[in-house]
Every structure is written in structure tokens, then in C-alpha cells.
N, C-alpha and C positions, 0 to 999 in steps of 0.2 A: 680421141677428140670427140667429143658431144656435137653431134648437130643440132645447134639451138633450136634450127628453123621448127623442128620437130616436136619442142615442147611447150607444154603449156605456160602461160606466162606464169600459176604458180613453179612448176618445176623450176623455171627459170630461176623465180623468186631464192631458190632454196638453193639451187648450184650458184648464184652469187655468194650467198651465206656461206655454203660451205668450202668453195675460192678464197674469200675475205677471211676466212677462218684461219686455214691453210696460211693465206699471208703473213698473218699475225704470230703464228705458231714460229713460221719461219723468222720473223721480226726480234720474236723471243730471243732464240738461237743466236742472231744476229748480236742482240744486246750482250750477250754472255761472252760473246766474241770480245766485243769493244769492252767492257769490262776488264777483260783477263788483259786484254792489249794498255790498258792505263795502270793495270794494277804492276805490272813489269817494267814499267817504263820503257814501252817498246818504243817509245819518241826519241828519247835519248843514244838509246842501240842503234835507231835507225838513224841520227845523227840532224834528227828535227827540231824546231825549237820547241813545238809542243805536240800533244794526237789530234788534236784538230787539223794539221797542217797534214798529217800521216794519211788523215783518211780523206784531204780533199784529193790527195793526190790518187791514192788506191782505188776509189769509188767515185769519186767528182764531184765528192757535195760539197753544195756550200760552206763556209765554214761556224756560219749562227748553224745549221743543219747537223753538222757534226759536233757541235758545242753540245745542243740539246742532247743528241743522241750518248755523249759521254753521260750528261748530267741522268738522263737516265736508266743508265748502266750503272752508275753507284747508287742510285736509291733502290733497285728491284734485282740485285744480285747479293751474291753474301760473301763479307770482307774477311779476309785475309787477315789476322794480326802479324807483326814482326814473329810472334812467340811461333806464329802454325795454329792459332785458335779460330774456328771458324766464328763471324757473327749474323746474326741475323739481317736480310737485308732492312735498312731504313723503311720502307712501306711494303710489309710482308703480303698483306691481302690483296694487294694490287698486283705487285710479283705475281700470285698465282691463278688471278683475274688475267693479267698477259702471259701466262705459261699454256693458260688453255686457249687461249685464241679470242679471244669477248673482247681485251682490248687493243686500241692501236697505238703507237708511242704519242699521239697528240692528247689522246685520251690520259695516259701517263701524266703527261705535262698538266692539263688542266689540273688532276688530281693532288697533284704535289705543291701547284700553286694554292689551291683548298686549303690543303693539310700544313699549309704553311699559318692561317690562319683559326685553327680548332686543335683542340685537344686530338691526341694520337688515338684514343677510345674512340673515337668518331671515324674513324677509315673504313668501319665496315659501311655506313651509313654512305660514303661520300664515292664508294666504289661501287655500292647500288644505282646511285646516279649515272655512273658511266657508264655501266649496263644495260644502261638504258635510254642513255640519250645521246647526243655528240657533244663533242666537248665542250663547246662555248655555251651550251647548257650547263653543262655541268659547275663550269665557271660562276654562271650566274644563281643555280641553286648551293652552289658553298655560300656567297657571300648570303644568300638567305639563310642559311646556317647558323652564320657566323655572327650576323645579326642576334638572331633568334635566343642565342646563346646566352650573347655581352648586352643585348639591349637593358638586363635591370641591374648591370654592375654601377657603383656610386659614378659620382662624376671625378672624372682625374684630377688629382691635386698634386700641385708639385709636389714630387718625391722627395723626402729624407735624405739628407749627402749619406750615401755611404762609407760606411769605413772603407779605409783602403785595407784591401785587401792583395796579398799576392798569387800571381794568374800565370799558368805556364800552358800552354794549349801545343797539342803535337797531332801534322799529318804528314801520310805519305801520297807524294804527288808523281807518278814517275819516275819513280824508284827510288826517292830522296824524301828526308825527311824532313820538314819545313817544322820548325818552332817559332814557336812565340812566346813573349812572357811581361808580366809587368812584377816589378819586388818592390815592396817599401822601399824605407833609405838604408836601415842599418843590413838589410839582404841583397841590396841594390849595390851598398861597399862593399861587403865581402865578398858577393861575386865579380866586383871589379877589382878586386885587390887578385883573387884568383888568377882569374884572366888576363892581369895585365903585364905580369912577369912572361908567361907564355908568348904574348901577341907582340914582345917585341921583335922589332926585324933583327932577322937573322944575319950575324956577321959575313963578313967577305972572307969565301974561304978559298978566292980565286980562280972563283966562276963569276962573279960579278956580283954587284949589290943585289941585295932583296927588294925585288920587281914586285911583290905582293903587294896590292891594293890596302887599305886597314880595315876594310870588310872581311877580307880576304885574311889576312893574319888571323883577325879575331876569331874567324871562323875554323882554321887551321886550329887555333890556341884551346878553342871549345873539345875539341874532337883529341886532344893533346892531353885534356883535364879529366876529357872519362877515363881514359887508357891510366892518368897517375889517378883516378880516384879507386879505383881496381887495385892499386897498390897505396892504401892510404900510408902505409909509414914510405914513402918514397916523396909526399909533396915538396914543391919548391919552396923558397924563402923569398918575401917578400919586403922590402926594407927592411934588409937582415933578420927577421923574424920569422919564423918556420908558421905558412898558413895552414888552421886549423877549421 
């Protein structure tokens, strides 16, 4: 235990610096934790509705607190694929700006609200800032940034309808993998023609009717579709015509 009384206000100066250091280092640690705990769906295991709910209980923080603290646990850590491939974390220079202790998770947070608004080349620039100033600085030197940037881009003109195009987007959230997807019409029918042989309720086999929701079938029916697309000469028939 330091007896403060004892030192000079610079000493002082500098054993807060290297306290706040220490903190940050351990903050690190902390984030790798909650990471690893979102990336397992330990909410689920543990029988919660989500990790936000896990860590008010475990630590007592609020739940906007422990929201942030997920959010930046998936940007300054590095993801898992289903396959085992590791990736690089989302804001790699900032990862290693709070690996050594420079920043604190607020600092984080500013930073990624920045980087929400500049080109990803620009993070060294924008982690310089938080090196050096506290956050709500930092805030307001990105939107000078950002400005500085877009200030001689044309003026916006309504955009061009895009073609439709088709969009499948995949995450994993607590151990589940959430899809999305938009199809034209003629990918839009064949995968409804797929699916709809699958999704219907299952007959009474003298346990009682199919209780399934049609979210619920549908979703069964999708997870039904990998397993026969694994075996493509095994698909169903679809108004008696075998889907191709």
C-alpha cells in the first residue's frame, strides 16, 4: 500500500496513470470474458432470455451497461466462424489501443460511434484521438472528420431504384443462428414450394395434434431441407412433382 501522503503531487500524478492503466488492462480481460460468454450462448445454458440479463444478475449492472459492454466485446475481440476459422476483430487498432491499457470501454464506445461514420482506413486517425482526449472529444473530433471528409461530395440526389436483387444475411447470436433473406419471385416460389411440403403439420400419431406454431413448422421444415439437400436424390415431391 503506497502512502500517498508521502508523495509528490507529481508521483501522485503518475501512480494514478499507472492504477487507470492497470484498470483498463483488467477491462480488457473482462471484455474477452463477455465475449467468450455471448459467443456460447451462455444465456441460453444458463436458461436467460438474453446476456444482458446474465451479467445484471452476476455483476449488478445495469442492463443499457451491460448492453454496451456486449457491444464492445464483439467489435475488439476476434470471431469464431461455425467452420473454427478465426477473424479479425471488427476495430482491430482499437483492440490493441485497450489490450495495453490507453483506453477505457467509453473510449471504445465513442470510437465505434466515429467509425460508424468514416471509412475503416481512418481508425488509426480516430484512435489517435482517444489517446488523447476523453471521449466526448473524441465524439466531437470524428464528426469534424467526417465533415472534413464528405464536405465536397455532390449534393444527394434521389437514388436510382435498384434492381431487386436477392439478399441472405447469417448471424450467430447465442449459440443460434439467425437468418435473413429477401428472393425475387421466381426464387421466392421455389423456395416456397420447397418448404411447403415440409412445413406441413404433422399427422396424429396418437399423441395428439401438431401444437407447432407455422413459425415453428417452417422453421423445423428449413433445418428438414438442409439435412434432404445433403442428400439431393432423396428430395420430396411437391404437387406430385419431384422439387428440383
Amino acid at each position: 500500500m503506497i502512502e500517498t501522503r508521502l508523495l509528490s503531487t507529481d508521483e501522485l500524478l503518475r501512480s494514478l496513470v499507472d492504477e487507470v492503466t492497470e484498470i483498463r488492462v483488467r477491462e480488457n480481460a473482462a471484455l474477452q470474458i463477455v465475449a467468450e460468454l455471448d459467443r456460447r450462448g451462455a444465456a441460453s445454458e444458463l436458461g436467460y432470455r438474453n446476456l444482458p440479463q446474465v451479467l445484471r444478475h452476476v455483476v449488478r449492472w445495469d442492463l443499457h451497461v451491460a448492453s454496451r459492454w456486449i457491444a464492445n466485446a464483439a467489435l475488439l475481440t476476434n470471431e469464431i466462424t461455425p467452420t473454427g476459422s478465426e477473424l479479425a476483430p471488427v476495430l482491430p487498432l482499437t483492440a490493441q489501443a485497450v489490450a495495453e491499457g490507453a483506453l477505457s470501454v467509453e473510449h471504445v464506445a465513442a470510437v465505434a460511434a466515429v467509425m460508424e461514420t468514416v471509412p475503416a482506413e481512418h481508425e488509426t486517425t480516430v484512435v489517435g484521438y482517444a489517446r488523447d482526449f476523453e471521449p466526448v472529444t473524441v465524439r466531437k473530433l470524428g464528426k469534424t472528420l467526417a465533415y472534413s471528409l464528405f464536405q465536397n461530395d455532390p449534393e444527394p440526389r434521389d437514388p436510382e431504384p435498384a434492381p431487386p436483387t436477392n439478399q441472405h444475411l447469417m448471424q450467430w447470436k447465442n449459440g443460434r443462428l439467425e437468418i435473413r433473406a429477401k428472393l425475387d419471385k421466381v426464387a421466392g416460389a421455389k423456395y416456397e414450394a420447397l418448404l411447403d411440403p415440409l412445413a406441413k403439420p404433422r399427422p396424429d400419431t396418437g399423441q395428439g395434434p401438431d401444437e407447432r406454431s407455422r413459425s415453428e413448422r417452417e422453421g423445423d421444415a428449413l433445418a428438414d431441407l438442409i439435412d434432404l439437400m445433403l442428400r439431393a436424390d432423396q428430395l420430396p415431391e411437391h404437387g406430385g412433382e419431384p422439387v428440383t
